[in-house]
N, C-alpha and C positions, 0 to 999 in steps of 0.2 A: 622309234619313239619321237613325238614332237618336241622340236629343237627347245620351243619355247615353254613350254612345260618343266622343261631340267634345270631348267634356272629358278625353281622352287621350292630347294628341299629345305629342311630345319635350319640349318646352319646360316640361308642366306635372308631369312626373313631378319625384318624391320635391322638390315646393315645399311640400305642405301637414303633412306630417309631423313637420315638426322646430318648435321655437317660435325663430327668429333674430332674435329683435328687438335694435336697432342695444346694442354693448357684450355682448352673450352669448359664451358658450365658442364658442368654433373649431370646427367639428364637422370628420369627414373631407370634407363635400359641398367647405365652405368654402377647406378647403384645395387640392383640386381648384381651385376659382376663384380665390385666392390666387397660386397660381404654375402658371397656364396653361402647357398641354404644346407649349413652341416646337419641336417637332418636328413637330406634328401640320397637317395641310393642310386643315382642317378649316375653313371660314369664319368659325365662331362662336368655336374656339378664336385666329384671326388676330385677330380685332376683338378679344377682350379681349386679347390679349398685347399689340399698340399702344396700347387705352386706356390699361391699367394704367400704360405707360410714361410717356403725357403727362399723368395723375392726378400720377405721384409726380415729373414736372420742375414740376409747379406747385401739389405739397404738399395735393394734394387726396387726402383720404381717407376712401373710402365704408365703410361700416359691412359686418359680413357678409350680411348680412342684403338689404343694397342691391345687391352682387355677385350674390346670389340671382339678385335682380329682373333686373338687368343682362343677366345669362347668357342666363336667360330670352327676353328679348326680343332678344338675338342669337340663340338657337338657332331662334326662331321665325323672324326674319330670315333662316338659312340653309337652313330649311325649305323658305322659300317657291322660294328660287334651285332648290331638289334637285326643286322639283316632289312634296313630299312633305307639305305642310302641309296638314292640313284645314279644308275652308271654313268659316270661322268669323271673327268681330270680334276679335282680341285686345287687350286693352288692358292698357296698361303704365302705373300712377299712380303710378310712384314722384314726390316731390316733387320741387319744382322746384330745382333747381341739385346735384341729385345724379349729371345726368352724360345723360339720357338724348337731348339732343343730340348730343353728343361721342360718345354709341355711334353713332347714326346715319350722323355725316360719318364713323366710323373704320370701319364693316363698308360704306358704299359706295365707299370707297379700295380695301380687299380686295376687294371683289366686281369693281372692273376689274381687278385683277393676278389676279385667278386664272383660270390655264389650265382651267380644267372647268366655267366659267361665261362665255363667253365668248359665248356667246349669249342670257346671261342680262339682260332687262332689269330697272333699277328705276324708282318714280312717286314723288315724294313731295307730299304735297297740303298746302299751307299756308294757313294762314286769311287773310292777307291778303299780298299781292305784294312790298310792303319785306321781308318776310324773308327771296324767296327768294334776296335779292342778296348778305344776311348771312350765311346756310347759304354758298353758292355758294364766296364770299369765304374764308370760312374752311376751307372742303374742300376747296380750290387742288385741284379735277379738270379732268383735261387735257380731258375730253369733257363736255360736258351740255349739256343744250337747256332752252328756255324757252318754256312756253302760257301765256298769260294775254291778255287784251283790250286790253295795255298795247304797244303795240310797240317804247316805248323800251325798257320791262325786258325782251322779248324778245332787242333788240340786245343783250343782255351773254350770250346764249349763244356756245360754241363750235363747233356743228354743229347741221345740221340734225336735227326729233323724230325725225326715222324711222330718223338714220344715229346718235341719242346713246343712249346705254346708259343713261344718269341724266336723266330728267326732271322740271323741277320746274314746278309749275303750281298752279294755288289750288283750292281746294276751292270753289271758285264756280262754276269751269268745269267742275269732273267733273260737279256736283248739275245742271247747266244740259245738259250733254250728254247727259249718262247719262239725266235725265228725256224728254229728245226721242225717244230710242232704245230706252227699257225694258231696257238691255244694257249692259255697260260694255264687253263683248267687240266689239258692234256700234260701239263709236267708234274710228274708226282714225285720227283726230287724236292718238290716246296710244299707238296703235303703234308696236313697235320691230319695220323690217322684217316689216311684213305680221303682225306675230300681236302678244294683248294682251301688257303687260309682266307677269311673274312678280312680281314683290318688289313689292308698294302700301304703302307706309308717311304713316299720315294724320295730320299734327302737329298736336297740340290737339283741342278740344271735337269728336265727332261724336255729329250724329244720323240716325235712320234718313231723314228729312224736313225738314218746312215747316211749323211751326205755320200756321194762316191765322187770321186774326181778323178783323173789320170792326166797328168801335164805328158806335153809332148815329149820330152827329156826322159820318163817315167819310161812311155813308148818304145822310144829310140833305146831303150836300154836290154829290152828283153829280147830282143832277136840275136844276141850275145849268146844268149845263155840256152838259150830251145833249140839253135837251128841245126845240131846234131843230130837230137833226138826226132825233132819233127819239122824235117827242110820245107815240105809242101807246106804247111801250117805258118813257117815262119814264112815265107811266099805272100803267102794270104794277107799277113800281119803286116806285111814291106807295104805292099798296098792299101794299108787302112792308115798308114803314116802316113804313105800321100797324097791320101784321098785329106786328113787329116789338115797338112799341112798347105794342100791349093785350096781350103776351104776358109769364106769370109766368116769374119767376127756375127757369131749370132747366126751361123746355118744349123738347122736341126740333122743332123744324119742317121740313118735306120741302116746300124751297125749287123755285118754278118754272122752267125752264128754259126763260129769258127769251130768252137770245142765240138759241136755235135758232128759239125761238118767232115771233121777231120778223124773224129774220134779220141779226142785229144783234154781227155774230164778232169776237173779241179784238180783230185788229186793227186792226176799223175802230173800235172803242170809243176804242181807246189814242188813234188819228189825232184824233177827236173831241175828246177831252181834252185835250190839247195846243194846238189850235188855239186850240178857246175860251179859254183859261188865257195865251196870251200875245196876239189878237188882240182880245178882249172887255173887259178888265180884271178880270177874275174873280181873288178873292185865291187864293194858295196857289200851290206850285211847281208847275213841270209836271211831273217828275219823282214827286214827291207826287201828285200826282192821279192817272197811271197806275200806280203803285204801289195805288191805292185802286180802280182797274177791275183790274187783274190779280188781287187775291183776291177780288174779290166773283164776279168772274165764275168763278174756281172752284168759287166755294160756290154759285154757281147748279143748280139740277136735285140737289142733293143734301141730306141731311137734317145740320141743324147746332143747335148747341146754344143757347138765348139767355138771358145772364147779366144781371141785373142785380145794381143795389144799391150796386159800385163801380165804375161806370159801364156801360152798358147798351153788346153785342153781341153778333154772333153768330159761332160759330166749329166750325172742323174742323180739318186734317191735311191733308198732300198728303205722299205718297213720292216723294222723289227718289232716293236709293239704290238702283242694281240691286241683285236678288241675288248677281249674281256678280259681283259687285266683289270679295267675299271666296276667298280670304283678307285679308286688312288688318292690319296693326299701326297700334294708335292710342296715341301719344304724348301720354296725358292725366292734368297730375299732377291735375288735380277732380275724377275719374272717383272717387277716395274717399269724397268729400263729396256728390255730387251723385246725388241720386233719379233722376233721366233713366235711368243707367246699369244704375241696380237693377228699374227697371220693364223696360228692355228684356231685360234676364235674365232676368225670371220668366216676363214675356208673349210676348216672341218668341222666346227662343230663343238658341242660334248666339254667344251670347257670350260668351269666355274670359277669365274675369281672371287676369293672370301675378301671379308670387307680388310680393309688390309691399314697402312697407317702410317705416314710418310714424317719422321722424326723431323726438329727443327738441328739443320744444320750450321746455328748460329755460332757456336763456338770454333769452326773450322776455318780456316785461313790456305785457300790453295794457291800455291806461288806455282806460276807455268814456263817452263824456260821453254820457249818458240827456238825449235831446234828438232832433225831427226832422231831419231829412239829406235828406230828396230835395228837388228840383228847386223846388219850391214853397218849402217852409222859407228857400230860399239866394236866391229870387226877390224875398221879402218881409219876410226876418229876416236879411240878408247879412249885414249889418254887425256884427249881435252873432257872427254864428260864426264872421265874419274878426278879430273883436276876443280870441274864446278861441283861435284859431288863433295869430295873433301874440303873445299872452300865453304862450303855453306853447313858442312859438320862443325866445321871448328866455328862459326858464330855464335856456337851455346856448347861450347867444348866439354863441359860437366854432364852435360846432359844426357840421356840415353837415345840413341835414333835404332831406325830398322830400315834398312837399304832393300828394294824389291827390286831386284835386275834379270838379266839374260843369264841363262847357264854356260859354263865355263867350255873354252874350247881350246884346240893345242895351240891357238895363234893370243885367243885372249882371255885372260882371267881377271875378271872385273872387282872382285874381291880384293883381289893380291895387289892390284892397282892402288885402289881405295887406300888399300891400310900400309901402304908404303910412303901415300901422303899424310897420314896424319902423326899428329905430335905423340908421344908416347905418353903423356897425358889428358890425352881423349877419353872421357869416359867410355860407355858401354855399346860397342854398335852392333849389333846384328845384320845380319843376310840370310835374305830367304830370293830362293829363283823363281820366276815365272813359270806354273807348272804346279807347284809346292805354296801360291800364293791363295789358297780359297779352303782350307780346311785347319787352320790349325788357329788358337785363343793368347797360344802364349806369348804374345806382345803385344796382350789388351793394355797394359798398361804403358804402352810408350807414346810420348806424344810428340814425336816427332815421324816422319816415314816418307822416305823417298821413293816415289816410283820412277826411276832409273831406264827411260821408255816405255814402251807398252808391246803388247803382242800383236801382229799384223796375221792375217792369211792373205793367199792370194784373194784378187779380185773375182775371179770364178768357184771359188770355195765359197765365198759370200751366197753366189747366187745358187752353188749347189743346196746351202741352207736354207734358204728361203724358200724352195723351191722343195724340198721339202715338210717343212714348217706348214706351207700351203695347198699340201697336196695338188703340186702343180708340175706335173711330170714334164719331160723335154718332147715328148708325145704333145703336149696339152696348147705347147706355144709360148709366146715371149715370156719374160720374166720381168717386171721392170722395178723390183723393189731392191733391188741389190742393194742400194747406196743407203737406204736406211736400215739393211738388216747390219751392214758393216758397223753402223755408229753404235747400236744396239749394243753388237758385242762387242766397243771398245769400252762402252758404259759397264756392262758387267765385268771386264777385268776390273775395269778402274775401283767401280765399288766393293767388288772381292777382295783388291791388294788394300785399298785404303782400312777396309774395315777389320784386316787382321791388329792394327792398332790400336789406340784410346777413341779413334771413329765411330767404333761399335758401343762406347757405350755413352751413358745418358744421363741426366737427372731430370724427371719431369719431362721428358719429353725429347729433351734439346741433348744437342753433341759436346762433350766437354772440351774443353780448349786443347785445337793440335793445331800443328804446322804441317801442312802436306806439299811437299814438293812433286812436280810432273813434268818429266820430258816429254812434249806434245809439239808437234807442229799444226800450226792452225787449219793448214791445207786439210787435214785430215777433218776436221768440226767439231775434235774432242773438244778444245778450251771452250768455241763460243757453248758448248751444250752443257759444261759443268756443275751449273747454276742448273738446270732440271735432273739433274741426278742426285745433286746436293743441295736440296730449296737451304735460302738462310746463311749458305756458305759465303765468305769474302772470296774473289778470284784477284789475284795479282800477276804483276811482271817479276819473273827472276830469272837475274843475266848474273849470272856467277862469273861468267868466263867473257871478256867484251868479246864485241862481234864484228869482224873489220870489214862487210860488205854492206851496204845501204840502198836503202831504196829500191829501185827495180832491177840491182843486179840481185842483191838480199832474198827480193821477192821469188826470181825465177832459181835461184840455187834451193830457196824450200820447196819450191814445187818442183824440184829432179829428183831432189834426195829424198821426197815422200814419197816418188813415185816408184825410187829404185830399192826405197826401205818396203814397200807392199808387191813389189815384183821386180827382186834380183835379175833376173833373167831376162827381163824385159827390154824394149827401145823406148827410150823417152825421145817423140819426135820433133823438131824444132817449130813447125807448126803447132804443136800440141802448147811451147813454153809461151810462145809468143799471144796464141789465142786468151793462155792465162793471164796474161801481163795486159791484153787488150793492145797490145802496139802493133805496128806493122813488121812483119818477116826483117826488114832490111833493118829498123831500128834494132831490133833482137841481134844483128850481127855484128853488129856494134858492142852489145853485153857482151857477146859472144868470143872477141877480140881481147878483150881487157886482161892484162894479164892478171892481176886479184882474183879475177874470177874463174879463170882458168885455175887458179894455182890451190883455189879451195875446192874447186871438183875434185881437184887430182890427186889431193890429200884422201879424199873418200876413194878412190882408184875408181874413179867415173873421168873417162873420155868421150871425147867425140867419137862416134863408131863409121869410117868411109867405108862404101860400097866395092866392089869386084875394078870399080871404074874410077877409085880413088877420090869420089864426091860423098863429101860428108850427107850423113841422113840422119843422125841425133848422138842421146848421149848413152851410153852403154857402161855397166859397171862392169868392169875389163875382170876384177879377179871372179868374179864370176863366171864371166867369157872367158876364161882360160883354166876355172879350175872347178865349174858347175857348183852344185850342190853342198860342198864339203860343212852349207856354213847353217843350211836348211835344219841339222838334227835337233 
C-alpha cells in the first residue's frame, strides 16, 4: 500500500489545517464537536455525546483543541467497527487525564447497543492485568471476557472469549502469541466466533518488538550452570566471550549458531538453568537465569552489535508484532516525547498520528535538584536525598505530597528513611515506586510529587530500542540516534510519574497549581529539556541539602556519578572527565588530588580503579566491582 495514501483516512481529515491550541477561537470544526448531532447513529457521534455528558456531571473541561483529538480517535474507533479503517498504528498522545480512557469505556458501551455492530468485536491490550479489572469495573459491561496467564482475573469475566464482544487481555499475550504464529488473524484464542476481532485498541506504550541485549556479566554467568550438561557447547560459548570481550566498541559480530550446532534447543537450555540454580547452589534466580538463555539464544546465528564503555554487550531486536494486527489504536499520552515513535514513522512506515493537543502547563512549577538519582546514588548516598526529600515535605507540612522513588532493597529502604525524618505531624504522604508509577489516578488530587530520581538503562539498551523502533537491525549498520532515544524515554518516565498527580488534570486547557520536585543531573539533558515536555511550566533550582563542592571539582563529580548511575559496571576514564571539563589531563589531576573531592566519590563507593601495574586508569564503582549486580533488580 502507498505510504502516502494511509495518511488519509476519516479520522485525520481537516486536523492539520487549523492551529487549536487549548484557549483559541471556536472554529465551525469545533463547534460541530461542541454539540454533537444526538440524532445521528453514528458510533463516533454516540461516544462523544455521552462523553460530553459525564465531562460536564464532573466539571471536566477539555479544551478545543483536545475534542479535536478526541473525535479523532473515536472516529478512528468507528472506522475500525465499519470495516473501513486503513491498516495502519494510530496513535492518540493527547495528555494524561484529558479523557482518552473515558472515550474508550464510552465508544465500547455504544459499540454493544448498536444494532449494525452487532457482530462487531472489540480487543483491548493493557500493559499489565490490575488495570484490566479497573477499566472492566468502571465500564459496568454486561458482556466481556478475560485472557491473561492469571486465572483469578480471568474469573472476573462475564462470558466466555469466543461468546464476548469486549475483550480484555495484556499486551503480553498478544506479543507472546502473535510471535508463535507470525499472524494475529492465526490466534484464535482472541477470536470472536471464529473470525479475528475488528476494533484493537492498545492502552499505553507500543512497540513494533523486543529489544534484546546480553551484557557481558550476563555471558560470564552461564557457563556455571550448562557446562555439565553440554561442555562442548559451553567451549563454544568461552569463545564467543572472548571473541566478545577483544572486540571494539561498535564491531558488528555474526554470532554462531550454537544451539543447532551442538544440538543443544531453548528448551532444553531453559530445563538446564533452572535445575542448576536451585539444585547446585549457583547464585541468581531461576527465573533470571532463563531470562539470560532466552535472549542469548536468540542472538545466536545472528549478527549483533557489541558496545562497550558503559558497560560491555551485545545486542539486537526481535519482532513480535504481526502485520496485521493493524489496524490499532494506541492510547499513548508519551507518544509526544518519546523518539521510539518518531523513528518508527520515518523508517517503517504505517504510522498515523491523530491530531493530538498539548495542554498549557502554566500552573506547574518544577524545582530540579542537580544531583544523581539512579539506583547507585540512592544505594550509597540515601540518606542525604531522604534528608532533602523530607526537608522540602516539611515546607508545607499540612499538606498532602506523593513520593516516586526506587524500589526497596536489603541494604536500602527509601520509604523507611523518609518517614523516619519527618515530624509526626506531617500530613498525608504517599509512595509509589518506579515500575508502579504510569497506571494508576489515585493521587490526581495531590499537588505536591516528588520524583525521587528517575530510571536509567544501560547506554546499549538505548540503542537496542532504537534500533528497533527503526527497523535497523545490527546486520543493517551503525545506529547513531542513541542519545536521543535516551532523552525520549527520560521524558516519558517524567510525564508518567509527574502525571499520576494534580499534573493530569486541567481547566480550560491549562495544568492546575502543583509543585513537582526532580532529581536530575544536568549531564543527563533532562532539566535543560523540561520546558518541551511541559510547554508553560516554571523550572527552578532546589538544593535542599547544601552542596560542599564547587565549580569544576562539582562539575566533574556530576559527570562520574551520571556516568556510574547509567552504567554501574562501567570505567569512567580520566580522559573521558577531563575532555568534559574542557581542561588539560594534568589540570584534572589536581581535582583529582583534593581531598573534598575524593571524600564525596568515596561516599558513593566510587574509587579510582589501578591496573595489574598499579597506574590508575579511572573511576570505578568498587561495591559494584566487588559484589556485581545485586543492586540492578
Amino acid at each position: 500500500m502507498d505510504r502516502d495514501t494511509e495518511r488519509e483516512p476519516r479520522a485525520q481529515r481537516s486536523s492539520q489545517d487549523d492551529d487549536l491550541g487549548g484557549g483559541g477561537t471556536k472554529s465551525a470544526f469545533f463547534n460541530e464537536i461542541d454539540t454533537p448531532d444526538r440524532s445521528s447513529d453514528r458510533l463516533a457521534d454516540l461516544t462523544l455525546v455521552s462523553l460530553q455528558a459525564t465531562f460536564q456531571r464532573f466539571g471536566h473541561q477539555p479544551s478545543e483543541a483536545m475534542w479535536v483529538g478526541l473525535r479523532a480517535a473515536a472516529e478512528t474507533l468507528e472506522d475500525m467497527a465499519n470495516g473501513t479503517c486503513l491498516p495502519a498504528v494510530y496513535v492518540s498522545s493527547l495528555d494524561p487525564g484529558v479523557g482518552k480512557t473515558q472515550l474508550l469505556i464510552h465508544f465500547l458501551r455504544e459499540l454493544l447497543r448498536s444494532e449494525d455492530h452487532q457482530n462487531v468485536a472489540a480487543m483491548v491490550c493493557v500493559n499489565r492485568k490490575d488495570q484490566i479489572k479497573l477499566i472492566a469495573e468502571e465500564a459496568a459491561l454486561d458482556q466481556f471476557a478475560v485472557l491473561t496467564a492469571d486465572d483469578e482475573m480471568n474469573g472476573i469475566a462475564t462470558a466466555p472469549v469466543d461468546d464476548a464482544r469486549v475483550l480484555f487481555t495484556t499486551q503480553q499475550m498478544v506479543e507472546a502469541r502473535c510471535e508463535q504464529t507470525g499472524s494475529f488473524a492465526a490466534v484464535t484464542a482472541f477470536h470472536y466466533r471464529g473470525r479475528p476481532r475488528a476494533v484493537r485498541i492498545w492502552d499505553e506504550s507500543m512497540l513494533p518488538g523486543k529489544p534484546v541485549t546480553v551484557s557481558l556479566d550476563e555471558l560470564r554467568s552461564l557457563p556455571l550452570r550448562i557446562r555439565k550438561a553440554q561442555p562442548e557447547f559451553t567451549d563454544a560459548l568461552d569463545d564467543l566471550i572472548k571473541q566478545v570481550e577483544l572486540a571494539s566498541d561498535g564491531t558488528r559480530v555474526t554470532t554462531s549458531d550454537l544451539q543447532s550446532r551442538f544440538e543443544f534447543p531453548l528448551h532444553i537450555a531453559v530445563r538446564a538453568v533452572s535445575e542448576n540454580s536451585s539444585t547446585t547452589g549457583l547464585t541468581g534466580r531461576p527465573s533470571v537465569n532463563v531470562e539470560i538463555v532466552r535472549k542469548l539464544w536468540y542472538l545466536l546465528g545472528r549478527t549483533v552489535t557489541v558496545r562497550k564503555g558503559w558497560g560491555t554487550a551485545i545486542l539486537d531486536y526481535r519482532e513480535t508484532l504481526p502485520d496485521d494486527l493493524k489496524p490499532v489504536l494506541v492510547l499513548d499520552a508519551s507518544a509526544r516525547v518519546r523518539t521510539t515513535y518518531a523513528l518508527w514513522d520515518k523508517h517503517r512506515g504505517h504510522l498515523v498520528r491523530l491530531p493530538s493537543a498539548q495542554k498549557s502547563y502554566s500552573g506547574l512549577t518544577i524545582n530540579v535538584w542537580n544531583r544523581s538519582g539512579g539506583k547507585h546514588a540512592f544505594a550509597t548516598d540515601g540518606l542525604t536525598i531522604a534528608e532533602g526529600v523530607a526537608r522540602t515535605i516539611q515546607t508545607r507540612p499540612t499538606e498532602e505530597w506523593l513520593v516516586v522513588h526506587h524500589k526497596a532493597t536489603d541494604e536500602m529502604d527509601f520509604e523507611k528513611l523518609v518517614r523516619a525524618k519527618l515530624s509526626l505531624h506531617t500530613g498525608e504522604v504517599h509512595f509509589l515506586t518506579w515500575g508502579r508509577h504510569d497506571a494508576t489516578n489515585k493521587f490526581a488530587h495531590v499537588s505536591n510529587v516528588i520524583l525521587a530520581g528517575t530510571l536509567f538503562l544501560p547506554e546499549f539498551a538505548y540503542e537496542a530500542l532504537g534500533r528497533l523502533a527503526a527497523a535497523r537491525p545490527s546486520s543493517s549498520g551503525p545506529f547513531e540516534e542513541s542519545s536521543s532515544v535516551r532523552l525520549g524515554e527520560l521524558h516519558h518516565g517524567v510525564i508518567q510519574a509527574l502525571c499520576r498527580a494534580a499534573v493530569r488534570g486541567f481547566t480550560y486547557g491549562n495544568c492546575p497549581r502543583t509543585q513537582a520536585y526532580i532529581i536530575a543531573n544536568r549531564w543527563t539533558g533532562l532539566p535543560q529539556s523540561l520546558l518541551n515536555v511541559f510547554p508553560g511550566a516554571h523550572v527552578a533550582d532546589w538544593q535542599p541539602v547544601p552542596k560542599a563542592l564547587k565549580g569544576q571539582p562539582e562539575q566533574a563529580f556530576d559527570f562520574i556519578t551520571a556516568r556510574v548511575d547509567e552504567d554501574p559496571a562501567g570505567l569512567v576514564k580520566f580522559r573521558e572527565v577531563s575532555d568534559h571539563l574542557g581542561i588539560d589531563p594534568k589540570n584534572f589531576k589536581k581535582i583529582r588530588r583534593r581531598a573534598d573531592f575524593v571524600e564525596a566519590l568515596r561516599r558513593l563507593t566510587i574509587e579510582e580503579l589501578e591496573d595489574e601495574y598499579g597506574t590508575p586508569r579511572g573511576f570505578k564503582n568498587m561495591f559494584h566491582h566487588y559484589f556485581g549486580d545485586d543492586l540492578d533488580d
